[in-house]
Structures are given as structure tokens and as C-alpha cells.
C-alpha positions as CSV (number, residue, x, y, z in Angstrom):
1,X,252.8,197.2,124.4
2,X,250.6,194.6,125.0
3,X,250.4,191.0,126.2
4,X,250.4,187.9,123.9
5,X,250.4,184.3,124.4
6,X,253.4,182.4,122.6
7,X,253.5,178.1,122.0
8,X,256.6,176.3,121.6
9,X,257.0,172.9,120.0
10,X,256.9,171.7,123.0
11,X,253.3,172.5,123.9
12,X,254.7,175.0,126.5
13,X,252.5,178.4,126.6
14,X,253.7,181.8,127.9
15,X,252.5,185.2,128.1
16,X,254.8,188.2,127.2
17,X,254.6,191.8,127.1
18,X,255.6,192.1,123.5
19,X,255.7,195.0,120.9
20,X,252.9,194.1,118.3
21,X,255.4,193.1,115.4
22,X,256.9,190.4,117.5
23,X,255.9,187.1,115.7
24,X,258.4,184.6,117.9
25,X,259.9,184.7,121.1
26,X,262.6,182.6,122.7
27,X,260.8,179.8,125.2
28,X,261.9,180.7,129.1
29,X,261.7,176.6,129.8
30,X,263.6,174.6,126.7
31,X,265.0,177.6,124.9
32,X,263.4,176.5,121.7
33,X,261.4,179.6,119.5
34,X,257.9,179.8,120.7
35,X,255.4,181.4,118.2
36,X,252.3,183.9,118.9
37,X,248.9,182.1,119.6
38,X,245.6,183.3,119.1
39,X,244.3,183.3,122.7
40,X,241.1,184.7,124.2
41,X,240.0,187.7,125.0
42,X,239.6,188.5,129.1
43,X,238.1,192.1,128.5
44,X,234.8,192.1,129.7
45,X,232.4,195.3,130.9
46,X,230.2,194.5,134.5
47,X,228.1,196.2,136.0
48,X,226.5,200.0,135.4
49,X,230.1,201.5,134.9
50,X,230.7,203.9,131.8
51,X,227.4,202.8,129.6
52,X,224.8,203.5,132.1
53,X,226.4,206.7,133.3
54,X,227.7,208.0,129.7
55,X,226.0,206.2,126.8
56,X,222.7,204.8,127.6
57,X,219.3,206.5,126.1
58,X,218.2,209.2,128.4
59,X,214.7,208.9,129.9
């Protein structure tokens, strides 16, 4: 399942480990239904890691 960000009316964002159907939530602060956000992305790739050593050209 994975992690979404959810916005109630009151401006009030929180993260929850959700199943992916899961349109509203029930805000943990004023108990008011909170709706799913678009939110950013934090994957990122650094480093050598997997492309270097299992997808780059070989020389």
C-alpha cells in the first residue's frame, strides 16, 4: 500500500498509508474528511548504484 498526502478544509495536510482506491480520509486533528492531494515525488536515484553496475553501455 502506499503513502498519500490528504488536505482537509482546514488547510491541515497528513500522510497515510492508504490502499490506492482511497479518495478521503478522516482528519486525525478536527475530524473533518480530508481529501488526497497531489504531492511530490521524493524518489530520487544517487550515485553509481544499479545503472552503472547493470544498465550502462559497456566499454
Amino acid at each position: 500500500m502506499p503513502v498519500y498526502e490528504f488536505e482537509c478544509p482546514k488547510g491541515t495536510i497528513t500522510e497515510k498509508l492508504v490502499s490506492m482506491g482511497t479518495e478521503e480520509i478522516e482528519c486525525p486533528e478536527c475530524r473533518q474528511r480530508a481529501k488526497k492531494i497531489i504531492s511530490q515525488c521524493t524518489f530520487t536515484l544517487k550515485g553509481g548504484g544499479w545503472y552503472a553496475d547493470g544498465y550502462a553501455a559497456k566499454k
